[in-house]
C-alpha positions as CSV (number, residue, x, y, z in Angstrom):
1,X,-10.9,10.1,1.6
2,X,-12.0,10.9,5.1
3,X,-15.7,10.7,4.0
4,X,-14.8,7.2,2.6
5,X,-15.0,7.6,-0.6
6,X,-12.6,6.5,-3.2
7,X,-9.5,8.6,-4.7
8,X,-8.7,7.8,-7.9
9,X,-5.4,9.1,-9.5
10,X,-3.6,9.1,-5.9
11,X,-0.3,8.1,-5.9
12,X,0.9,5.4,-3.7
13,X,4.4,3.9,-2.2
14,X,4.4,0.6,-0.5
15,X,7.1,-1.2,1.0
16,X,6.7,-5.2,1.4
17,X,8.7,-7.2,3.5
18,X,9.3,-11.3,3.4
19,X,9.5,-12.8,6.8
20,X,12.4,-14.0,5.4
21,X,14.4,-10.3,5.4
22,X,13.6,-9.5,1.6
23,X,11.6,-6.7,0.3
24,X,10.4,-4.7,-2.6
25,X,9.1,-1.4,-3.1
26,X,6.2,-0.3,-5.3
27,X,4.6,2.7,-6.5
28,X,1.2,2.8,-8.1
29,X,-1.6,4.9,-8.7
30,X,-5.1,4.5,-7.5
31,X,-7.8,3.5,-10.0
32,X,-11.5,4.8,-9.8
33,X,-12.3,2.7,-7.7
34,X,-9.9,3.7,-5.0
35,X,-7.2,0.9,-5.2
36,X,-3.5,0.5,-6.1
37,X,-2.7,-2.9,-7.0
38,X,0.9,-5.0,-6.9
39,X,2.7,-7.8,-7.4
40,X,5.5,-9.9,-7.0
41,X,6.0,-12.5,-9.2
42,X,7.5,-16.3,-7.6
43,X,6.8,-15.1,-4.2
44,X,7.9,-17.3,-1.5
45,X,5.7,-18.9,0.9
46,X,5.5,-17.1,4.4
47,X,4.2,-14.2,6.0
48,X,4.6,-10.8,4.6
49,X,3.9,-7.0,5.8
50,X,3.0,-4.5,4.1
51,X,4.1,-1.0,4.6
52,X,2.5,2.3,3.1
53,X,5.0,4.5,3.1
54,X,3.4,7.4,1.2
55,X,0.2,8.6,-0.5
56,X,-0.3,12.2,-2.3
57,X,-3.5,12.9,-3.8
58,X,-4.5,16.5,-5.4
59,X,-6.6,18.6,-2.4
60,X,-5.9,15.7,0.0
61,X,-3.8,14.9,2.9
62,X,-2.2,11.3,3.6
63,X,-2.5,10.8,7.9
64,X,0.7,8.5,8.4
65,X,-0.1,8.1,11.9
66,X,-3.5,6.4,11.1
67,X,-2.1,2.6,11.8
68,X,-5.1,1.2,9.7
69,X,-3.9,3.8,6.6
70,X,-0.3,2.2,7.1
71,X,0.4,-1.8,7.2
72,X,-0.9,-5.4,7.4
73,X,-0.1,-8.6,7.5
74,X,-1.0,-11.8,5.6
75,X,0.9,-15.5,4.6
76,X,0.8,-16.9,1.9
């Protein structure tokens, strides 16, 4: 949340994309301790990005315009 504390049972959509043009979509909900996790299983080498797309949580609002709420970056 904005205070930084965790929200558990918030529901999130993520969008991640292969350098090499493939993609999935996910959609997870947050455990108590704040986190959604995913996975792809075989994923290819290379460098990936990762998109939130959206979160909804009871009495909260999602700020899509926050970049460090939004995407990253990592290879593997």
């Amino acid at each position: 949340d904005d205070l930084g504390s965790p929200v558990a049972g918030a529901s999130v959509l993520l969008l991640l994309e292969h350098e090499s043009g493939s993609s999935w979509s996910f959609s997870g909900t947050t455990g108590s301790d704040g986190t959604a996790t995913f996975s792809v299983l075989n994923a290819p080498s290379g460098c990936y990005t990762t998109t939130v797309t959206d979160v909804t949580a009871a009495a909260l609002t999602w700020d899509p315009d926050d970049p460090a709420n939004v995407s990253g970056e990592f290879c593997k």
